[in-house]
C-alpha positions in Angstrom: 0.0 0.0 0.0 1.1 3.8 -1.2 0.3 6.2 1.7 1.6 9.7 -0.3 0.3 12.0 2.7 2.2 12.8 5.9 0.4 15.4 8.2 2.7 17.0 11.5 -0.1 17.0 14.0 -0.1 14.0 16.7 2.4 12.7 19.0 5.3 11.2 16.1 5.4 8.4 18.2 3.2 5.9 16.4 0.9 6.4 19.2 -1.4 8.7 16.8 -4.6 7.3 16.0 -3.7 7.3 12.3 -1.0 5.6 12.7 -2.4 2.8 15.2 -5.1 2.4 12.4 -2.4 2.0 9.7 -0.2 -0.2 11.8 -3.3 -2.6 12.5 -4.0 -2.8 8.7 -0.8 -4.4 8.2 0.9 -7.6 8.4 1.9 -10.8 6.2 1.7 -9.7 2.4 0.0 -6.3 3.8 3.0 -3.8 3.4 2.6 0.0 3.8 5.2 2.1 2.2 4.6 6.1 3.5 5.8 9.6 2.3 8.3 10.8 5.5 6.9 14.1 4.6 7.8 17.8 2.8 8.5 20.0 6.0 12.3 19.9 6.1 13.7 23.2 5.6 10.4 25.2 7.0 11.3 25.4 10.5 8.3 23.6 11.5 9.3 22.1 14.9 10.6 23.5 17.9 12.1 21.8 21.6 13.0 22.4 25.1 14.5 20.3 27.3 14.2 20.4 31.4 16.3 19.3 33.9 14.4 20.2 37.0 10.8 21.3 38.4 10.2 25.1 37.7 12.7 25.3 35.2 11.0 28.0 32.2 12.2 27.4 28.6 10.9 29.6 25.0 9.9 28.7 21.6 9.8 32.0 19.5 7.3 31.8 16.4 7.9 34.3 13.7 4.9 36.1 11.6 6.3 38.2 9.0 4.5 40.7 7.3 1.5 39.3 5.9 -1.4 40.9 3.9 -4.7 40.1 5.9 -7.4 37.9 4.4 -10.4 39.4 3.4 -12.5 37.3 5.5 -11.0 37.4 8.7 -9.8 33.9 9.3 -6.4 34.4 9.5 -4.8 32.2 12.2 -1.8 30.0 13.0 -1.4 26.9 15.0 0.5 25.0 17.3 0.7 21.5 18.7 3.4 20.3 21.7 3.4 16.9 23.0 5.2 16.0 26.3 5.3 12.2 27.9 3.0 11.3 30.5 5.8 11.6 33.6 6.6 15.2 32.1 4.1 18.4 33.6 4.1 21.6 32.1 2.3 25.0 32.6 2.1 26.6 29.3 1.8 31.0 28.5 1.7 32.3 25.3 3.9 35.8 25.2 2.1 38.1 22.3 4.7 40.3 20.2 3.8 43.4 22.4 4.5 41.5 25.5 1.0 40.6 27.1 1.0 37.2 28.7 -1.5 34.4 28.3 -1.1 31.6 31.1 0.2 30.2 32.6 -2.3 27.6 31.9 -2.0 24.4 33.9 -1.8 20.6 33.3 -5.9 19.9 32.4 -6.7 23.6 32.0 -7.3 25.4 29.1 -8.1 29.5 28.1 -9.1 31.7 25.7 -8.5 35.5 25.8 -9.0 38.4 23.6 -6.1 40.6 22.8 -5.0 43.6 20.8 -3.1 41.0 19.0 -6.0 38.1 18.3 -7.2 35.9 19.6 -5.1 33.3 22.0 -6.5 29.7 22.9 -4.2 26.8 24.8 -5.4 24.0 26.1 -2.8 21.8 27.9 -3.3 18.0 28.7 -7.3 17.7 27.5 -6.4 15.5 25.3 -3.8 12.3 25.6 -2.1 10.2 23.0 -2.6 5.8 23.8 0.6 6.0 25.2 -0.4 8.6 27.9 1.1 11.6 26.4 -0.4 15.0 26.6 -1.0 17.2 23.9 -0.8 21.1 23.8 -2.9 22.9 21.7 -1.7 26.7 20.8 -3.8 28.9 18.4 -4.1 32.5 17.5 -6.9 33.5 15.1 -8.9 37.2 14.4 -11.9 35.5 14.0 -13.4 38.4 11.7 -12.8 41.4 10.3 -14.6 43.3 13.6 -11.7 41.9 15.9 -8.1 43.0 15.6 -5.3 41.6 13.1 -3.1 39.0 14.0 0.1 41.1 15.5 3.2 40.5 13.3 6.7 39.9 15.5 7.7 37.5 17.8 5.6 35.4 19.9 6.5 33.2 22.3 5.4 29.3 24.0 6.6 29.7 27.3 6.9 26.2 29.4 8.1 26.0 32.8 8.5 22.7 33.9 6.5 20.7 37.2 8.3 17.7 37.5 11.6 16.7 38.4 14.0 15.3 36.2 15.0 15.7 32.6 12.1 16.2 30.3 11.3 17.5 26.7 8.5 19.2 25.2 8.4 19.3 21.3 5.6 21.0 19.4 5.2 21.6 15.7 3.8 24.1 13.2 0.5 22.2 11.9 -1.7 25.1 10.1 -1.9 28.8 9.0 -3.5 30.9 7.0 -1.6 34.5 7.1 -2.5 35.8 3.1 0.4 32.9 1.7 3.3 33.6 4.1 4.8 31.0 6.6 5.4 31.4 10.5 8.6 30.1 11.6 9.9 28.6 14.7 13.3 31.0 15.9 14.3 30.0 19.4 14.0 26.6 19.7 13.5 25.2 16.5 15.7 22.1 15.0 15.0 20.5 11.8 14.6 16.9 13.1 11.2 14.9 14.4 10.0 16.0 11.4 8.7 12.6 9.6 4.7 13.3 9.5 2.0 10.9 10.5 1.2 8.0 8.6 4.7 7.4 8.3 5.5 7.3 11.9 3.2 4.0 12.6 5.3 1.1 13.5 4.5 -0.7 11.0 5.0 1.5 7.9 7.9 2.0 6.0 8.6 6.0 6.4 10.6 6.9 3.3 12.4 10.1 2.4 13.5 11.5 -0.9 16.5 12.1 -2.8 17.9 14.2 -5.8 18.3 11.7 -9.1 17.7 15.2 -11.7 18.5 18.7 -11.8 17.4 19.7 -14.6 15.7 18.8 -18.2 14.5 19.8 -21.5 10.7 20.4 -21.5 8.2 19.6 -24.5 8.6 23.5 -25.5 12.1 23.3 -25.9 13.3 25.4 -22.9 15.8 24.0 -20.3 14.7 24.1 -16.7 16.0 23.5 -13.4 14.8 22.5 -9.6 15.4 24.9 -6.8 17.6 24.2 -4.4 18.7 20.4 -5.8 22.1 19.1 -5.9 22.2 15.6 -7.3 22.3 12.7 -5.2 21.8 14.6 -2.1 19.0 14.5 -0.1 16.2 16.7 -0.5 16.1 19.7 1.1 12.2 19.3 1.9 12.8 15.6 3.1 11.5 15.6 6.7 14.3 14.4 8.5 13.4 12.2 11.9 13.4 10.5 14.4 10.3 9.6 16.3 9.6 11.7 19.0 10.4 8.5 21.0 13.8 8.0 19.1 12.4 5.3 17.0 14.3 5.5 13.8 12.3 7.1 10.7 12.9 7.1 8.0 13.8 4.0 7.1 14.8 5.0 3.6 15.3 7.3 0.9 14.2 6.8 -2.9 14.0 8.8 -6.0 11.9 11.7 -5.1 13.5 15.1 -6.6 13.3 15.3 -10.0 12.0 11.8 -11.2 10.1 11.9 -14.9 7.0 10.2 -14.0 4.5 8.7 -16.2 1.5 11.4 -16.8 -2.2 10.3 -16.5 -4.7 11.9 -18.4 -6.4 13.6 -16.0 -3.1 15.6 -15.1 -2.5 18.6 -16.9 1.0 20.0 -15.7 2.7 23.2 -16.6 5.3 22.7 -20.2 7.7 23.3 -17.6 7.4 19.9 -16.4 6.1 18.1 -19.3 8.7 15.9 -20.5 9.7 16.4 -24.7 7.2 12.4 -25.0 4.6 14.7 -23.6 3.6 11.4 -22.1 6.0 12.1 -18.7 6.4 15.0 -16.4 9.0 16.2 -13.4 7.5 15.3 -10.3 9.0 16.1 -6.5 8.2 15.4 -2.9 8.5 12.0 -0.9 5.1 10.8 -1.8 7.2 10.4 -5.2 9.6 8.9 -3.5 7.2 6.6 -1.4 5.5 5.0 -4.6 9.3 4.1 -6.1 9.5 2.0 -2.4 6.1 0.6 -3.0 7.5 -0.7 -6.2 10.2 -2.8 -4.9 7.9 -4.0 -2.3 5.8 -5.4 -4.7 8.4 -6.8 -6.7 9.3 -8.6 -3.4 5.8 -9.6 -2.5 5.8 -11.4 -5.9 8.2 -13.6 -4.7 7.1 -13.8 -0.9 3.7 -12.9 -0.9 3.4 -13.5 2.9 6.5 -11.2 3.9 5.7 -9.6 7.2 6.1 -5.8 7.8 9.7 -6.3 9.8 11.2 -8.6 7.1 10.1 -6.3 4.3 12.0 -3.2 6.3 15.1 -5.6 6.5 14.9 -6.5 3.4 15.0 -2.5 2.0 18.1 -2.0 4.8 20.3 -4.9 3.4 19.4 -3.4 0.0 20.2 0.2 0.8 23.4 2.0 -0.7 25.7 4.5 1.7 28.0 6.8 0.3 29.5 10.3 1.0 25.9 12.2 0.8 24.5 9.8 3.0 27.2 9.4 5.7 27.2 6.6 8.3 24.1 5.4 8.3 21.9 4.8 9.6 20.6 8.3 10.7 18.2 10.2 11.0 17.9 11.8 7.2 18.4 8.8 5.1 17.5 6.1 7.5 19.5 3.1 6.2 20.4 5.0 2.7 19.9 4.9 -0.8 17.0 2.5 -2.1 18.4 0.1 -4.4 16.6 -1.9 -7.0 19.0 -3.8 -8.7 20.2 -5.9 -6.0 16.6 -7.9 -5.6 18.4 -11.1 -6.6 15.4 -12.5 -5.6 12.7 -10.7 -8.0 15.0 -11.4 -10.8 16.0 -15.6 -9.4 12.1 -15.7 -8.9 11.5 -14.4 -12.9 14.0 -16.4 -14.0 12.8 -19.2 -12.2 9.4 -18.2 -13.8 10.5 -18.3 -17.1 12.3 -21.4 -17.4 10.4 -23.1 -15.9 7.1 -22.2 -17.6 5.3 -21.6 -14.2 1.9 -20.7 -15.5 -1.7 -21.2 -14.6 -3.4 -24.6 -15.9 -7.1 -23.7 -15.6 -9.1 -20.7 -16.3 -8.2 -17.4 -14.2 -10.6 -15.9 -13.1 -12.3 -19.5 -12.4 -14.5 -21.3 -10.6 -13.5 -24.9 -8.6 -10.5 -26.6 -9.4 -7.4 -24.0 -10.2 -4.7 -26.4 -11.8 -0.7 -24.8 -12.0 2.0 -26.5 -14.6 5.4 -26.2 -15.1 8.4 -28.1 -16.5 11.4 -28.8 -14.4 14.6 -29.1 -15.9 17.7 -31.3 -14.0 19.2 -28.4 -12.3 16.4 -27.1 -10.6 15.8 -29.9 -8.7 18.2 -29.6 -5.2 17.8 -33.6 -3.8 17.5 -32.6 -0.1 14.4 -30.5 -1.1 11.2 -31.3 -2.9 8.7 -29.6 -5.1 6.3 -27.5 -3.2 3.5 -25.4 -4.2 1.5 -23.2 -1.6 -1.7 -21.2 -1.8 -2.5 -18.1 0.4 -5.1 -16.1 0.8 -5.2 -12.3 0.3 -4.4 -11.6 4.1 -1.5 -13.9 3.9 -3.3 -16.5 5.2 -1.6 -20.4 3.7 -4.8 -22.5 3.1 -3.0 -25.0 1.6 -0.1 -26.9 0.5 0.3 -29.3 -3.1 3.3 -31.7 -3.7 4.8 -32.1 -6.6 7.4 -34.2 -8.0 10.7 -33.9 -8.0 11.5 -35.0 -11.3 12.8 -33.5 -14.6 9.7 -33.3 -16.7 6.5 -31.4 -17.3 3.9 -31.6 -14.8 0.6 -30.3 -13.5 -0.1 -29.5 -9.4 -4.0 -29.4 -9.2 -5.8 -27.7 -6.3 -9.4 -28.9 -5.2 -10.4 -25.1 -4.0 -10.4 -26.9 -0.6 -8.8 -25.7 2.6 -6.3 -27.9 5.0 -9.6 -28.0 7.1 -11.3 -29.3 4.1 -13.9 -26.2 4.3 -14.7 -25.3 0.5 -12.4 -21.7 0.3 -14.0 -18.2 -0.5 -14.6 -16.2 -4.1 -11.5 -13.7 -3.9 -7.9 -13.1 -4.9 -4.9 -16.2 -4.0 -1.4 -16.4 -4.4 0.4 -20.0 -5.6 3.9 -20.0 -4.5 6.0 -22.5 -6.2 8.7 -23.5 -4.4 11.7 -25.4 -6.2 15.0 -26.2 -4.8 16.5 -22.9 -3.2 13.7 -20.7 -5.7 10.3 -19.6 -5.9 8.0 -17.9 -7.6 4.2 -16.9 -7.5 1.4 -16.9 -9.5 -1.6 -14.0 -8.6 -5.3 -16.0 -9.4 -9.2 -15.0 -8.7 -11.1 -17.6 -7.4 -14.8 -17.0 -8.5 -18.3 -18.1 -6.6 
């Protein structure tokens, strides 16, 4: 599964609902492959770290000059997230230096100022895990209250607890007539990875330069902003996990990849490739969908691989070098996605192909679904017999066919039965044939 959104509200601990929702949709043969997200290089996310009750600490936002909205919805907002054996009190400082808070633990306010309006809430809300969520917001709320102060303003946190603590909190909306608010004091460019991506179970990938520039269909040479090939992205969200769980996992192709165009796309010549039937695309849900391709070259040859052994599999196939570093770490994960070291896609097509591993029956079809192939004397490995298996579309094995280990054509028949002898269900099933040290798999539709 291709999950090309990433969002930065929740905890970025896998503890967000989304992501427990994602996580539980997955398992053997369901893989989910998710864009890390676009907010590197945005100064999205902020942190302080205590070391003792009734420390204070700041995060400055910035709002620059902005034209105000006609409607008089212009706003920007905050979420921080602190573990459950952390306790702040949380202010907001406006540019003109009126203070808003301290609001406690459980507690939440909204006040009227000269500079909009300031809600926080602090602890109503907590993640699975037990980790409280801060909400901070300023709007105007229409065009009868005042605008939406431009400056500095501040989160102010003073710790309640003792010990060594840290309160993170990200940039999630704004809507200031098209400019950005930025994080000053405080900010680093790491925890950025967005939910989905941050599940447990999903593969959070970030994206890397393969093009600078190109000719486009009208002849003009063009080139990306702020790309250097091979490097990493400068909009890659970088991690970890709030938790320190490692994300991403890996970067792919996602800066400058010539992708092919559907018809209901109409981009810009700029991008439109001289075939007119590709165009430049950018962003790590780009580079998400070139991981979800090698996971389903891999699931053709394992079609019951399990979440952890698919993210293993990507890490032994991942390429380091001077733009990535030592890896792993916390931009490009394990490094470099590499196609053309899946020996095992290619054994398994090989396989395929010499064998003549085909269906023997109709597909779609109803009862019996027969297989054939041909083996030739050096497939056949003498500790190890012929094996075809069936699974199920969860990933489920409802049964398993012998065939012979000799050198000659042959046909492996299954009733439609499973091992329990219960007649199986109309829907999609994978045969793996498994010969000597290879396999390969067959997709078929059982019918009613």
């Amino acid at each position: 599964m291709l999950l090309a959104v990433a969002k930065t509200t929740g905890p970025h601990d896998g503890q967000d609902p989304l992501d427990l929702g994602i996580s539980a949709l997955t398992g053997p043969g369901k893989i989910v492959c998710a864009a890390a997200g676009n907010f590197g290089g945005h100064s999205l996310h902020a942190e302080w770290t205590s070391t003792a009750g009734s420390q204070t600490g700041d995060m400055t936002v910035s709002i620059p000059t902005f034209v105000p909205t006609g409607n008089g919805l212009d706003q920007f907002n905050a979420e921080a997230w602190y573990d459950a054996n952390a306790n702040y009190s949380v202010s907001i400082v406006t540019p003109s230096g009126q203070v808003i808070g301290p609001v406690t633990r459980g507690a939440s306010t909204a006040v009227y100022t000269p500079s909009g309006l300031v809600e926080i809430s602090n602890g109503q809300y907590t993640s699975a895990a037990g980790s409280y969520r801060v909400s901070l917001s300023v709007f105007r709320e229409g065009l009868s209250y005042p605008q939406i102060a431009v400056g500095t303003w501040t989160y102010r946190f003073t710790s309640a607890a003792s010990g060594t603590h840290r309160v993170d909190a990200w940039l999630t909306s704004f809507f200031l007539g098209g400019v950005m608010p930025a994080f000053g004091t405080g900010m680093t460019e790491r925890c950025l990875v967005g939910s989905p991506a941050t599940a447990d179970n999903a593969i959070a990938v970030g994206a890397y330069c393969t093009r600078m520039s190109w000719t486009s269909v009208n002849g003009s040479g063009y080139s990306l902003y702020r790309a250097v090939l091979h490097d990493l992205a400068y909009f890659s969200s970088a991690g970890p996990r709030r938790d320190g769980q490692q994300a991403p996992q890996i970067a792919a192709p996602g800066f400058g990849v010539a992708s092919s165009k559907s018809s209901q796309v109409y981009p810009s010549d700029m991008y439109l490739m001289p075939d007119s039937a590709h165009y430049i695309q950018y962003g790590t849900s780009v580079a998400a969908a070139n991981a979800a391709g090698i996971m389903a070259l891999l699931l053709s040859t394992n079609p019951t691989m399990a979440p952890a052994a698919a993210i293993s599999s990507l890490e032994q196939r991942s390429l380091s070098d001077s733009f990535t570093g030592a890896v792993p770490n916390s931009r490009w994960g394990w490094g470099k996605l590499r196609a053309g070291t899946l020996a095992a896609a290619s054994v398994s097509e090989n396989l395929r192909a010499r064998i003549g591993f085909a269906m023997g029956s109709a597909n779609p079809g109803r009862g019996a679904a027969s297989f054939v192939f041909s083996l030739k004397p050096e497939d056949l490995v003498p500790s190890r017999g012929v094996r075809l298996r069936v699974f199920d579309a969860k990933g489920r094995q409802v049964a398993t066919l012998q065939g012979s280990p000799v050198a000659a054509p042959q046909r492996v028949t299954w009733d439609g039965r499973e091992a329990t002898s219960a007649r199986a269900s109309a829907g999609i099933y994978w045969a793996r044939l498994e010969v000597g040290s290879g396999s390969s798999a067959v997709k078929f539709v059982r019918l009613r």
